[in-house]
C-alpha positions in Angstrom: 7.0 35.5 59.2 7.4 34.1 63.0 6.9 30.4 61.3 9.7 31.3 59.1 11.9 33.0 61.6 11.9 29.8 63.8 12.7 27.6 60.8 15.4 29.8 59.8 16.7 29.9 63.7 16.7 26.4 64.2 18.2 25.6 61.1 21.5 28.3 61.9 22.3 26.2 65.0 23.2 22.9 64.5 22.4 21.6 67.7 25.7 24.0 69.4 24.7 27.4 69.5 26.9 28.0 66.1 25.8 29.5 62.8 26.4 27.3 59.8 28.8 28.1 57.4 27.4 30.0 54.2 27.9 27.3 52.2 25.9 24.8 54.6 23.3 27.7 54.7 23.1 27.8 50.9 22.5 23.7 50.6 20.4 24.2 53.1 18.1 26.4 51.7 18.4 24.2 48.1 17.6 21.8 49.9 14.2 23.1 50.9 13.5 24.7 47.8 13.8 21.7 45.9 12.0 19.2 48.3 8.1 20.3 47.6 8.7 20.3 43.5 10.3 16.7 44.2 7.5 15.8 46.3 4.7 17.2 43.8 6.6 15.5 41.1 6.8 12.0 42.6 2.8 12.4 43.8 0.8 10.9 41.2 3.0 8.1 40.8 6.5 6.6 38.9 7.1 7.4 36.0 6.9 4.7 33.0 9.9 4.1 31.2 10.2 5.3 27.9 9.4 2.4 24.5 12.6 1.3 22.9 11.6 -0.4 20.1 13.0 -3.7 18.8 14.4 -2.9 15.6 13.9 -6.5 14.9 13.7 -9.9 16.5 10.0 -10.7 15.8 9.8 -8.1 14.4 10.7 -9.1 11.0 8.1 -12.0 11.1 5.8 -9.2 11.8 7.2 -7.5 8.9 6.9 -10.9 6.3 3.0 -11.1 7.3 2.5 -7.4 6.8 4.0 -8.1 3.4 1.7 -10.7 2.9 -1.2 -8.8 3.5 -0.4 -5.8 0.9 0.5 -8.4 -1.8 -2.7 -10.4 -1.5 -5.2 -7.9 -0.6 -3.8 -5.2 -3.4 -2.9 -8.0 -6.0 -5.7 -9.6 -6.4 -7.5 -6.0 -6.4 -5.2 -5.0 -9.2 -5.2 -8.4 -11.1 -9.7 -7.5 -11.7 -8.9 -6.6 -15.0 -8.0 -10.4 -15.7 -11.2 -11.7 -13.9 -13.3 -8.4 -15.7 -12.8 -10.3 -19.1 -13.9 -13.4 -17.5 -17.6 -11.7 -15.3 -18.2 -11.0 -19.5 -17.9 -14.0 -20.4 -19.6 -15.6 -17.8 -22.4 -12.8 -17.2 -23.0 -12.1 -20.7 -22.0 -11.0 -24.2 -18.8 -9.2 -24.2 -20.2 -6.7 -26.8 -22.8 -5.6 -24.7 -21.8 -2.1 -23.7 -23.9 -2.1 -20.8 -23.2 -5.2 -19.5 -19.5 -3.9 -19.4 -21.0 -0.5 -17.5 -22.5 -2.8 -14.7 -19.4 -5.6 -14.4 -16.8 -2.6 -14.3 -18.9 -1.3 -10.8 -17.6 -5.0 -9.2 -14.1 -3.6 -9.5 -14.8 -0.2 -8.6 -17.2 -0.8 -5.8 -14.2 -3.4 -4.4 -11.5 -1.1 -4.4 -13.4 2.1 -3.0 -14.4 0.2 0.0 -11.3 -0.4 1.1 -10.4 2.8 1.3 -13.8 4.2 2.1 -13.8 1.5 5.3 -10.3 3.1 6.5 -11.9 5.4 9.3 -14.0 2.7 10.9 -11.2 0.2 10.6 -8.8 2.4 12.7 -11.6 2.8 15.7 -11.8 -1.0 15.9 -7.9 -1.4 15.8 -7.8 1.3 18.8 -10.2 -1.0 20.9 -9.8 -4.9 19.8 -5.7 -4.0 19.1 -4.0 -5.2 15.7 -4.4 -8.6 15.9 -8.1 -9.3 16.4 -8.9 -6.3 13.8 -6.8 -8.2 11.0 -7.9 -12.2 11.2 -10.7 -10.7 11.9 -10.8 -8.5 8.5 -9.0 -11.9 6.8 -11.7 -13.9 8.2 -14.7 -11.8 6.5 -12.6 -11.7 3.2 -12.4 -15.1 3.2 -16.0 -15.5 3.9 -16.9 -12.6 0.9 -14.7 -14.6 -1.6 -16.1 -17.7 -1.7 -19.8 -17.0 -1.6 -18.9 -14.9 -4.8 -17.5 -18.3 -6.3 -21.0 -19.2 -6.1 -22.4 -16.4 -7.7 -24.5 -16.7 -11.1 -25.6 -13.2 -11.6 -24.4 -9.4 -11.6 -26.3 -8.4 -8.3 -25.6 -10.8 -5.7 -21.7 -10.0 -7.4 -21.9 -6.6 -6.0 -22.7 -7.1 -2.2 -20.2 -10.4 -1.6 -17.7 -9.4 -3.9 -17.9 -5.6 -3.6 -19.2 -5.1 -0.1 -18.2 -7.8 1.9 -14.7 -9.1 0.2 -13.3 -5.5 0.1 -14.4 -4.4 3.7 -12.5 -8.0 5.2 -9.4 -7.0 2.7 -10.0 -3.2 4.4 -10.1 -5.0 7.6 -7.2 -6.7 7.5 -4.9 -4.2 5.6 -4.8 -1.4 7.7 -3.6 -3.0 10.8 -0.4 -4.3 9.1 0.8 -0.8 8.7 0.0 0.1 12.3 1.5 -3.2 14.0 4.6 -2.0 12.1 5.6 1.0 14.4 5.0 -1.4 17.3 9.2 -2.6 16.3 10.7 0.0 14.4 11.4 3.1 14.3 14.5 3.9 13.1 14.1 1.1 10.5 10.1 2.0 9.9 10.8 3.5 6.2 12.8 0.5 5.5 10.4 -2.1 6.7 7.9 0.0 4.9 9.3 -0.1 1.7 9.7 -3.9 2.0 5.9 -4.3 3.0 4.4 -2.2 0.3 6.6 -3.8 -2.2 4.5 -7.1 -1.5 1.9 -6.0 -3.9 4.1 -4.8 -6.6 5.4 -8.5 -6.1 1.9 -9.9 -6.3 1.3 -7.4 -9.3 3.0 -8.7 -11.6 2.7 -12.5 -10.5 -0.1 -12.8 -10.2 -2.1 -11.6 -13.0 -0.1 -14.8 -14.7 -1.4 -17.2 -12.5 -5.1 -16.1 -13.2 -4.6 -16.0 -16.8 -4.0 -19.9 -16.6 -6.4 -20.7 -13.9 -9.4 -19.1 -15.8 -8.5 -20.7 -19.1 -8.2 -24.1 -17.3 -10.2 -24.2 -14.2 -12.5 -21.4 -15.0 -13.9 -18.4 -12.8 -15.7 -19.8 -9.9 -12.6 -22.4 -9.2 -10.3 -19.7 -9.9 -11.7 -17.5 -6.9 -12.0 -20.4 -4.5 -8.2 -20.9 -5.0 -7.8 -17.4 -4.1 -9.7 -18.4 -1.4 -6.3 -19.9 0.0 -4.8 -16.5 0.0 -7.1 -14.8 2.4 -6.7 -18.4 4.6 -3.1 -17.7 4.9 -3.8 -14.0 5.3 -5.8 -15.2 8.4 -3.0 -17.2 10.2 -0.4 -13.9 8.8 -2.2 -11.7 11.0 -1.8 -14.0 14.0 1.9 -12.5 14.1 1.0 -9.4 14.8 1.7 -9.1 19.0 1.2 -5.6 20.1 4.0 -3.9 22.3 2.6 -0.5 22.5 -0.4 -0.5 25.6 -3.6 -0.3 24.0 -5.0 3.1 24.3 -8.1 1.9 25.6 -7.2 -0.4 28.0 -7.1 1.4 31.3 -9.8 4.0 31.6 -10.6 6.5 34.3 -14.0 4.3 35.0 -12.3 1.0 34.6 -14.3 0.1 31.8 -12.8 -1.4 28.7 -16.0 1.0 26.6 -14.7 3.9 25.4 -16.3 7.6 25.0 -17.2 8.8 21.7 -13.8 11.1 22.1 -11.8 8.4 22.3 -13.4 6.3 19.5 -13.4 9.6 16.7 -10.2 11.1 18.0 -10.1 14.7 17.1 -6.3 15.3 18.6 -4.8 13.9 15.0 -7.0 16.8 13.6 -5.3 19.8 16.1 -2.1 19.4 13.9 -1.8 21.8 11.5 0.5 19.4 9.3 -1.8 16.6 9.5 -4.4 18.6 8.4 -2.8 20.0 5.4 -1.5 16.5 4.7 -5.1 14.8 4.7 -6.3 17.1 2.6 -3.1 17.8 0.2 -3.2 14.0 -0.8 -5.9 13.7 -1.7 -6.4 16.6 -3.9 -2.9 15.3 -5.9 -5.0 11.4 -6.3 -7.9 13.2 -8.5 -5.4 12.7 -11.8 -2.8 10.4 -9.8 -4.8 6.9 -11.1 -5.4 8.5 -14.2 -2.6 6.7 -16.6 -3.1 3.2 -14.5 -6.7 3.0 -15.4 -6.5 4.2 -19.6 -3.1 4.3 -20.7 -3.7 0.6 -22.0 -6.8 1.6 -24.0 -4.6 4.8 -25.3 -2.2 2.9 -26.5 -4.4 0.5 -28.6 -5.5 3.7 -30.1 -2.2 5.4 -31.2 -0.3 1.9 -31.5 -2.5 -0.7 -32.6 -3.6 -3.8 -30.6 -0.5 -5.2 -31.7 1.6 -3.2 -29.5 2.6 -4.8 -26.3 0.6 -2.9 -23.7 1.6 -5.4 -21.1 5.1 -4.5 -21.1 4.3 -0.8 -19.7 2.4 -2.7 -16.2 5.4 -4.4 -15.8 7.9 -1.4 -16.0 5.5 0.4 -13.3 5.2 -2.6 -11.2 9.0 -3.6 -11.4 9.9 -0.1 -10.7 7.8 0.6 -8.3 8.8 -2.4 -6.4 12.8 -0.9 -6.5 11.6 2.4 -5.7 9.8 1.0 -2.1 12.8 -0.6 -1.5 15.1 2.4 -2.4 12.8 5.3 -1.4 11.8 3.1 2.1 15.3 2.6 3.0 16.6 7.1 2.2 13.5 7.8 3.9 15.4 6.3 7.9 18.0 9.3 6.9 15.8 11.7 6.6 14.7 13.8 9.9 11.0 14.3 11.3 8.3 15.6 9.0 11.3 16.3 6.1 10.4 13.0 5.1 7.1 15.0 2.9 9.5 16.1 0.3 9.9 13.0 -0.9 6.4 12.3 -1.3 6.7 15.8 -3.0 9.0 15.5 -5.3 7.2 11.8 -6.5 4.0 13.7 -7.4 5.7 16.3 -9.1 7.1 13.3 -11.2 4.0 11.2 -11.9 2.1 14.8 -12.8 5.0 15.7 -15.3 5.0 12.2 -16.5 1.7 11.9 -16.8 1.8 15.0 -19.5 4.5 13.2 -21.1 2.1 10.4 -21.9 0.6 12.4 -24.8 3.8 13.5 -26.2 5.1 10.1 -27.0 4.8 9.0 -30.2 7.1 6.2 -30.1 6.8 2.8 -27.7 10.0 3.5 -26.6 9.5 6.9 -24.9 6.2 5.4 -23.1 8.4 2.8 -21.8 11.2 5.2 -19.9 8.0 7.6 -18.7 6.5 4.3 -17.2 9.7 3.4 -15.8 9.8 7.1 -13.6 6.6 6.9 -12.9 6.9 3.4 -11.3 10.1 4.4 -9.4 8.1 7.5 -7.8 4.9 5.9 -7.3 6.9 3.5 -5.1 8.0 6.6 -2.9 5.0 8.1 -2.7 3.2 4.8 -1.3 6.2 3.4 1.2 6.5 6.5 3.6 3.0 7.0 4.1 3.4 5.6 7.0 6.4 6.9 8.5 4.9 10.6 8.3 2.0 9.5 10.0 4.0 8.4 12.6 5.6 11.4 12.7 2.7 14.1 12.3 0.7 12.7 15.2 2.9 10.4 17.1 2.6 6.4 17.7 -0.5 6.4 19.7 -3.0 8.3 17.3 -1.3 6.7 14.2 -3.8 4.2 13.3 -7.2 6.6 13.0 -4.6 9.2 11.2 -4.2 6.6 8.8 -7.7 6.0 8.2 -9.0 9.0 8.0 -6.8 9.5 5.2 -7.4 5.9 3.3 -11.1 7.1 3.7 -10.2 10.1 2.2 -8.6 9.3 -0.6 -11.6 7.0 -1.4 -13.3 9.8 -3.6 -9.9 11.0 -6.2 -9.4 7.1 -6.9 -13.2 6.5 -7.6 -13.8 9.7 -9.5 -10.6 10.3 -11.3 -10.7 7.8 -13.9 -14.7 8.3 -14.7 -14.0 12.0 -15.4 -10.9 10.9 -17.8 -13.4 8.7 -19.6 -16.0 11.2 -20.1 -13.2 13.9 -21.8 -12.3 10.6 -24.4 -15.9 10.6 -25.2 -16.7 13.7 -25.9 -13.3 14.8 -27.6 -12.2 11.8 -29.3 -8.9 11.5 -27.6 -7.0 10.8 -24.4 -4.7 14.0 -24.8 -6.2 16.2 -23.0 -7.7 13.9 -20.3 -3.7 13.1 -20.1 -2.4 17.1 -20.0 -5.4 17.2 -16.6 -4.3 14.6 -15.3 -0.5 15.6 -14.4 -2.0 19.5 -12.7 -3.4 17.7 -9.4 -0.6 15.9 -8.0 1.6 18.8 -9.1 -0.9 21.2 -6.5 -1.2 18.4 -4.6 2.6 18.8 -4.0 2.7 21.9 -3.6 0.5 22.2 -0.5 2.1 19.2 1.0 5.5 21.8 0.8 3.7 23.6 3.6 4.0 21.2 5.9 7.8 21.1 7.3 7.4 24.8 7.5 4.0 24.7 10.2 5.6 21.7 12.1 9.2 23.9 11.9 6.6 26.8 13.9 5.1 25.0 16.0 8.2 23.4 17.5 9.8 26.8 17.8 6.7 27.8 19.5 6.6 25.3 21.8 10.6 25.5 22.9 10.0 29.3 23.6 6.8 28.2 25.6 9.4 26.3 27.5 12.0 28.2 27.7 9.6 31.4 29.1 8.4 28.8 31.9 12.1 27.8 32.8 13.0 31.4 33.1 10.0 32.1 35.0 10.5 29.1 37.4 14.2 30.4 37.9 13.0 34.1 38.6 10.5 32.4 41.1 13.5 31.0 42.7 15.9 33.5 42.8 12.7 35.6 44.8 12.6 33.0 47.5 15.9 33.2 47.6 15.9 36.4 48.2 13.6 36.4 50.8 15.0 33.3 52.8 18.5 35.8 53.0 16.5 38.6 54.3 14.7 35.8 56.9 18.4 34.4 57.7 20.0 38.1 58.4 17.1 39.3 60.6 17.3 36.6 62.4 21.0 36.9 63.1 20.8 40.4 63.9 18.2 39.5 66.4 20.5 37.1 68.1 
C-alpha cells in the first residue's frame, strides 16, 4: 500500500504541485495496466509472420510433377492386369489354376504395400522433408523394376516386384500430395483434382501401350521401358522445394533426431473428426473396389466374351478423370471440414451403383452406372487431401495422411477376395454385387458426423475464449477499482 501510495502521489503531480486532469489520470493508469501484459507478450521473442501461400508461380511446376507421380505410380499399378496375362505366359500354362492363384499375389502384394507403407512414409517426410523422401522413393522403384525385368521365376517376382517396387512407388507418392499445401490453399482442391487426375490419364493410356510392347518387345523389355518412368519420376520429385519449416528442424536440444513423440505423432489422433474420418473410410473401401476388380469377369458371364468389357474401364477412367477436375475445383468453395459431404455423397453413389450392377440386364444400362460411378470415384479421391489439411492443419498433414493410406491397406486387399469366395460358392456375382454397395453407404454415414464434432469443438473453444476475455476484463476493471480508491486516498491525504 505505501509502495502504491507513492506511485500514485508522484504520478498526480506533474513535476508542479498540480493534480492531473481525470483524463491524464485515466491514460495514466492504462498506461500502466497495459505495460506488464505488453512486456510478458514481447518476452520470449517476435512473433513469426503468418505463411501466405503462393497460389502459384512454382507452384504449378510442383503441381505437373505431382501429376506425374499419381499417373505413373497408380497407372502402371492399374495397367497389372495387362502384364498378369503376360507372368502366365511367361511363368507357366495359363490353365493352370494355381499358377494363376500365385501370379495374382504379384499384383496384390504390389498394391497393398503402397498403402500399407503410408505410415512409415509420412515419419520420413517429417524428418528428410518432401524432396529427399520422393527421389528417394523414385530411386528404390527404379531399382525394384528393373531387377524384376530379370526375373525368371514366381518367387524372386514377389520381393522385387511386390516388396521393393511398391514401397519406392509408396515412397515417392505420398510426398506429392504433401508438397502440395506447401503453395496452395485456396486453390489446394483444384490443384488436387488436376494431380489425381494424372492416373486416370495414365489409366487409360497406358494399358495401350503395354498391349503393343508385350506383343512386340515382350515382358522383360516391356518393364525396363517402364523403367524410364520411375527415371523421370526421380528428376519430377526434384521440384518439390519445401516452404513450410520442417517440423523437425529446430529442436529444444539442437539436435536434428527427433523423440519417439515427434516421429508417431499422436496430436492428428486428439481430433475427434480425424478420428472418425480414419476409421469411416475405410470401413466404406471393404465393398468400394468391389466392381473394379470382377465386373469384367461378370460381364463375360451374363454377356458373353463378345461383349466389349473394355468400354466400361474407359467410362470409369474418363469420368473419373472429369470428376477430379470438376469435384477438385467445387471443393475451393466449399468452407472447412464441409468439404466431407462430398466425399459423402460420392460413396452413397458408388454403394447404390454398385447394387445397380446386378440389375442391368442390358450393356447399355452398365455403361451409364459406370459412367456415375467414375464421376464420384473422382470426388471421392481429389479432396482427400484438402480435408486432411483441414482436420489437423498443415503441419501434421503428412502422418494424417499416412496413417490413413495404411489404413485403407486392409478393405482394398480383402474386399475383392471375399467377393470371390461368395461367386464360388453361389454361382453368381449378384449377391457379392448387392454387399458390396452397404459399406460405403455406412461408410458415409459415419463420415456425416464429422462437420457436426468439428462444429462443437469450435463453439467450445470460442466460449473458452470468450470466458477468458471476460475474465481478463473483470480482472481489469478490479485494478481499476483499486488504483481510484489508491488515487482518492491519496488526495484526501494531501
Amino acid at each position: 500500500m505505501t509502495q502504491g501510495n507513492s506511485t500514485v502521489s508522484d504520478g498526480d503531480t506533474a513535476g508542479t504541485g498540480e493534480p492531473l486532469a481525470a483524463d491524464d489520470k485515466k491514460e495514466q493508469l492504462d498506461t500502466k495496466t497495459t505495460l506488464p501484459q505488453q512486456q510478458e507478450s514481447a518476452a520470449p521473442g517476435p512473433q513469426e509472420p503468418e505463411f501466405v501461400h503462393p497460389e502459384g508461380g512454382w507452384g504449378w511446376v510442383v503441381m505437373l510433377a505431382a501429376m506425374w507421380c499419381n499417373g505413373s505410380v497408380f497407372g502402371i499399378q492399374n495397367a497389372f492386369g495387362i502384364l498378369f496375362l503376360s507372368l502366365l505366359r511367361e511363368f507357366g500354362s495359363v490353365d493352370d489354376e494355381d499358377l494363376r492363384f500365385k501370379t495374382s499375389w504379384v499384383g496384390s502384394l504390389s498394391m497393398g504395400m503402397i498403402f500399407f507403407c503410408s505410415p512409415i512414409v509420412s515419419v520420413f517426410t517429417d524428418i528428410f522433408g518432401c524432396r529427399i523422401t520422393a527421389v528417394g522413393g523414385a530411386a528404390v522403384g527404379l531399382v525394384g523394376l528393373f531387377a524384376s525385368s530379370f526375373i525368371k521365376s514366381l518367387g524372386p517376382m514377389y520381393f522385387t516386384y511386390g516388396i521393393v517396387f511398391s514401397c519406392g512407388c509408396s515412397f515417392a507418392y505420398q510426398p506429392s500430395l504433401v508438397i502440395l499445401g506447401h503453395y496452395f490453399k485456396k486453390r489446394l482442391g483444384l490443384v488436387n483434382g488436376i494431380v489425381t487426375a494424372g492416373s486416370s490419364i495414365f489409366t487409360i493410356t497406358l494399358p495401350f501401350l503395354l498391349s503393343g510392347l508385350l506383343k512386340n518387345v515382350g515382358l522383360h523389355t516391356t518393364m525396363r521401358i517402364l523403367c524410364i518412368f520411375m527415371f523421370v519420376l526421380m528428376l519430377a520429385s526434384l521440384t518439390y522445394k519445401p516452404l513450410l519449416p520442417n517440423r523437425f528442424s529446430h529442436s529444444q536440444t539442437g539436435s536434428r533426431c527427433p523423440t519417439m513423440s515427434q516421429l508417431f505423432n499422436i496430436n492428428i489422433w486428439k481430433s475427434i473428426g480425424y478420428r472418425i474420418w480414419a476409421f469411416g473410410i475405410p470401413a466404406a473401401l471393404y465393398g468400394y473396389f468391389v466392381p473394379y476388380v470382377h465386373l469384367m469377369n461378370h460381364v463375360e458371364e451374363r454377356f458373353g466374351t463378345d461383349a466389349s468389357k473394355e468400354v466400361l474401364l474407359m467410362c470409369i477412367g474418363i469420368t473419373s478423370c472429369v470428376g477430379r477436375l470438376i469435384f477438385g475445383y467445387v471443393a475451393d468453395y466449399v468452407r472447412g471440414v464441409n468439404k466431407v459431404y462430398l466425399q459423402v455423397s460420392s460413396f452413397f453413389v458408388i454403394g447404390i451403383m454398385s447394387m445397380m450392377i446386378p440389375l442391368c440386364h442390358i450393356f447399355g444400362g452398365l455403361i451409364a452406372v459406370c459412367l456415375l460411378m467414375g464421376l464420384f470415384d473422382g470426388c471421392f479421391i481429389c479432396i482427400m487431401g484438402p480435408i486432411a489439411f483441414e482436420l489437423v492443419g498443415a503441419n501434421d498433414v503428412s502422418q494424417a495422411i499416412g496413417f490413413l493410406l495404411g489404413l485403407m491397406s486392409v478393405p482394398m486387399t480383402v474386399g475383392p477376395p471375399i467377393a470371390g469366395f461368395l461367386r464360388d460358392r453361389l454361382g453368381t456375382y449378384d449377391v457379392a454385387f448387392y454387399l458390396a454397395g452397404i459399406p460405403p453407404i455406412i461408410g458415409g454415414a459415419v463420415l456425416c458426423l464429422i462437420p457436426w464434432v468439428e462444429n462443437r469443438r469450435n463453439k467450445a473453444e470460442k466460449d473458452v475464449v470468450s470466458k477468458e476475455q471476460d475474465l481478463n476484463q473483470t480482472m481489469l476493471g478490479h485494478e481499476k477499482t483499486q488504483e481510484d480508491s489508491g488515487c482518492q486516498k491519496g488526495e484526501s491525504v494531501v
